[in-house]
C-alpha positions as CSV (number, residue, x, y, z in Angstrom):
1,X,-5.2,40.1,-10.9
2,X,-3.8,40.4,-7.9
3,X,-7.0,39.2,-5.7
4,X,-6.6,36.0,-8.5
5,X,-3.7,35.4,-7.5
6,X,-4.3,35.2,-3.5
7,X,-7.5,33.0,-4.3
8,X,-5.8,30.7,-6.5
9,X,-2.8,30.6,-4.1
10,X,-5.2,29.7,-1.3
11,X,-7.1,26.9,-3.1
12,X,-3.9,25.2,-3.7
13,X,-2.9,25.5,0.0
14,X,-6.1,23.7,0.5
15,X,-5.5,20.7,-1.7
16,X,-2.3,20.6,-0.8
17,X,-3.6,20.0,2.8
18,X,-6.3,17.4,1.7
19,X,-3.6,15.9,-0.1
20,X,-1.5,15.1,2.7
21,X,-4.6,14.1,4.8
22,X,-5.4,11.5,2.7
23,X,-1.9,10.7,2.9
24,X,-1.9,10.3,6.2
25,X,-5.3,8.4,5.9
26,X,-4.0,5.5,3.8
27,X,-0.7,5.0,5.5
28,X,-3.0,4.6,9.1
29,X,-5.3,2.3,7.0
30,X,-2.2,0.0,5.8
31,X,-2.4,-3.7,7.8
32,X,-1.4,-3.1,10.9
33,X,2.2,-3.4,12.9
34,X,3.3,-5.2,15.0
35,X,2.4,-3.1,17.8
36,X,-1.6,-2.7,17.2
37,X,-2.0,-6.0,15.6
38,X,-4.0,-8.8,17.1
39,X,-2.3,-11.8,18.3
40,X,-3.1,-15.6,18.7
41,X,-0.8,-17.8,20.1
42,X,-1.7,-21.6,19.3
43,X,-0.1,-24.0,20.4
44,X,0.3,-28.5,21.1
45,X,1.6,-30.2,23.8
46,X,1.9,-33.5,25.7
47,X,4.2,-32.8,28.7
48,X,4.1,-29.3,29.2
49,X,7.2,-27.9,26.9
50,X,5.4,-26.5,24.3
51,X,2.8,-24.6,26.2
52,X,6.1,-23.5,28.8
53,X,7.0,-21.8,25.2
54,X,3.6,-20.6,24.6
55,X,3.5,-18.9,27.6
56,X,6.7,-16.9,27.6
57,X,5.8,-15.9,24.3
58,X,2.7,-14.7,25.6
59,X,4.5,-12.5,28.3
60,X,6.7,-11.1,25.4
61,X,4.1,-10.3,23.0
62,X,0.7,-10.2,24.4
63,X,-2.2,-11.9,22.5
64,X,-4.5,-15.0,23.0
65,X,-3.3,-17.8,24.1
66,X,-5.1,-21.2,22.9
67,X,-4.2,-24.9,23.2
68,X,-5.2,-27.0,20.2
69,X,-7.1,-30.7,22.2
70,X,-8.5,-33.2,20.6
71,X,-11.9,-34.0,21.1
72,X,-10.7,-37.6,21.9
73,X,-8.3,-38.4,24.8
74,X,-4.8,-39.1,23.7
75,X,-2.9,-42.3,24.7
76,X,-1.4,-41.3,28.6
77,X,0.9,-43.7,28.1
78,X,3.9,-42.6,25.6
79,X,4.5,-46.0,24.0
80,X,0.7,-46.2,23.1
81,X,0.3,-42.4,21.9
82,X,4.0,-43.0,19.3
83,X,2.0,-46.0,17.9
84,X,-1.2,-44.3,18.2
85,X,0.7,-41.0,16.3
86,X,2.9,-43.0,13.9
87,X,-0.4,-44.8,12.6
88,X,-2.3,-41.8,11.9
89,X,1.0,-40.0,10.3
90,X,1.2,-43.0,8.2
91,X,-2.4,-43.3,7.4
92,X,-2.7,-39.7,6.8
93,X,-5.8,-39.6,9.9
94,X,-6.2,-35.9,11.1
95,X,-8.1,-36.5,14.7
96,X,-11.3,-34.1,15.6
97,X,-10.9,-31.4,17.7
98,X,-12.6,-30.1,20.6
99,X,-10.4,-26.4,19.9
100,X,-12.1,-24.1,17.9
101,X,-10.9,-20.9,17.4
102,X,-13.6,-17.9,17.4
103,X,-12.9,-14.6,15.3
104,X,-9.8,-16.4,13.8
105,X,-10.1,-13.9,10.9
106,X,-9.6,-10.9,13.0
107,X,-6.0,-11.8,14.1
108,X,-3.5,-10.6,12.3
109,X,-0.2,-12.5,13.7
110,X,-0.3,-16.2,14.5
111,X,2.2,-18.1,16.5
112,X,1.9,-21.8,16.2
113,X,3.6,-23.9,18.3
114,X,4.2,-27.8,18.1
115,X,6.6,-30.5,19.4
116,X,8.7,-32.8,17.1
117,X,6.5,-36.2,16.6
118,X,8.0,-38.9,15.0
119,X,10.2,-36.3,13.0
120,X,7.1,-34.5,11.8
121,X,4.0,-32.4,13.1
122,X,1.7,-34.2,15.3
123,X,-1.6,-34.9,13.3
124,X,-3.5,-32.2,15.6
125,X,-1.8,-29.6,14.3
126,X,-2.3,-30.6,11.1
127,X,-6.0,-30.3,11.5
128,X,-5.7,-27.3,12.8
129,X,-4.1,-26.1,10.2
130,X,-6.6,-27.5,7.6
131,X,-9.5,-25.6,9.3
132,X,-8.5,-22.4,9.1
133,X,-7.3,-20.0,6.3
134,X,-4.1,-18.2,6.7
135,X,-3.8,-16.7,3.4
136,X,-2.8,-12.3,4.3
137,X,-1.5,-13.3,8.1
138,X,1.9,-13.4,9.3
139,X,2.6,-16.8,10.5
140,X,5.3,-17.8,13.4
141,X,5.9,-21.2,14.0
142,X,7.7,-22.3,17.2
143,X,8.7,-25.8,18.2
144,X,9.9,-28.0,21.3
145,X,11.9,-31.6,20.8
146,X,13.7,-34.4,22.5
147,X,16.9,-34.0,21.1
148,X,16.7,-34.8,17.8
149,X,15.6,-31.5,16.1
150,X,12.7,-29.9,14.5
151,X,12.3,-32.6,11.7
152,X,9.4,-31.5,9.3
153,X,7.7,-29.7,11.6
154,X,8.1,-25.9,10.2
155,X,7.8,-27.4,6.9
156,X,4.4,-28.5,7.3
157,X,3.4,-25.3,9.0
158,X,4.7,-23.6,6.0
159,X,2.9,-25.7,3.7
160,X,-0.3,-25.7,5.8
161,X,-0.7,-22.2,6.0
162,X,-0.9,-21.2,2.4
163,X,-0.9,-17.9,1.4
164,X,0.5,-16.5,4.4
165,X,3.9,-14.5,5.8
166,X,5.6,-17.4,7.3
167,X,8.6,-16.2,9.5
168,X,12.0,-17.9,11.1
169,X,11.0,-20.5,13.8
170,X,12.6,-20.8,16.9
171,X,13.2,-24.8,18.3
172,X,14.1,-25.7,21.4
173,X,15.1,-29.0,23.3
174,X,12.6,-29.6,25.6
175,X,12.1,-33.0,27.6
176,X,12.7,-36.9,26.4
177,X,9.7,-39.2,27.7
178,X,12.0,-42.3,27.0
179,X,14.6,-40.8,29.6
180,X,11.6,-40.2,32.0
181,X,12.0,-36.4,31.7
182,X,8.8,-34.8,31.6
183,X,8.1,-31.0,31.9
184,X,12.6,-29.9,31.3
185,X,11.4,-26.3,30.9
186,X,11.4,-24.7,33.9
187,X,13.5,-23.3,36.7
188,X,16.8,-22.1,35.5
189,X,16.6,-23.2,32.3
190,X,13.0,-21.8,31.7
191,X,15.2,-18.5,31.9
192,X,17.5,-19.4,29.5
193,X,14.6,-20.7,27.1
194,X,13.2,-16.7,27.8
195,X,16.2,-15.3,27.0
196,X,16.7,-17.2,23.9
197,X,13.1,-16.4,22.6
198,X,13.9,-12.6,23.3
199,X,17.1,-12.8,20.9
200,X,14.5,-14.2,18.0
201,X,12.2,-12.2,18.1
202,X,14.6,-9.1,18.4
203,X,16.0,-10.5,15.2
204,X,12.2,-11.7,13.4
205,X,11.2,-8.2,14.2
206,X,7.9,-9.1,16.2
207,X,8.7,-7.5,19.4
């Protein structure tokens, strides 16, 4: 009875133990954190802002870092690329796009950055948006402006990025063409655009 006993006692010390490893197992096989998770940061811009965000993100989190270009030249001239931008917002045109993004289905955070067109997302970003699917991925929209907010811009990421976990955007003021002031994030006040983007993702958890 006794030897029973010891071999029965065993045997359940043994499951217990592949019980725990499998345990163990699953939890390791759960999507990934933040930590081990791969990261693409994507992002738009005409005069610099936007990819000045990009950047510092970049330097916080690590990841790729990819700029969405069209496959035809924008308008250099700002009064020609608001009409040019206004028409195709209007007209609902989504330009080509020389970016393409390989192995998007292997990251697992996305940061997509865009400026404030016209109130709305530039029509580049919402191609980009329409070529890929998002649906499992954490999504974290970032955005730079001229002074008059964010507009629709995390909106549309939202809605263009079905089926993923779309986070709290950050949006910050960046420069204002019709003042002349191109590239505003640097300097000084590049380090207080770091410092703010530290704070939000402190409190998004992604850090």
């Amino acid at each position: 009875m006794k030897r029973i006993i010891v071999i029965l006692t065993t045997i359940g010390a043994l499951i217990a133990v592949f019980i725990g490893a499998a345990i163990v197992r699953n939890t390791n096989e759960k999507e990934p954190t933040m930590k081990n998770s791969k990261t693409l940061i994507v992002y738009y811009s005409r005069t610099g802002n936007t990819k000045a965000v990009a950047e510092l993100i970049q330097e916080k989190v690590g990841g790729d870092l990819v700029q969405i270009e069209t496959k035809e030249a924008r308008p250099a001239n700002y009064q020609e690329e608001v009409a040019q931008n206004e028409q195709e917002q209007t007209e609902q045109i989504v330009p080509e796009l020389k970016t393409n993004v390989a192995h998007f289905d292997s990251y697992d955070r996305i940061f997509i950055g865009a400026p404030t067109w016209n109130m709305a997302l530039p029509q580049a970003v919402t191609a980009f948006l329409s070529e890929y699917d998002f649906a499992g991925k954490t999504v974290v929209p970032f955005n730079t402006h001229g002074g008059y907010g964010v507009g629709s811009v995390f909106s549309q990421i939202e809605k263009g990025t079905n089926g993923a976990d779309v986070l709290e955007g950050i949006s910050i003021k960046g420069g204002e063409e019709t003042k002349g002031v191109l590239l505003a994030i640097k300097g000084n006040e590049k380090n207080k655009v770091s410092n703010k983007i530290d704070a939000w993702l402190k409190e998004i958890q992604q850090q």
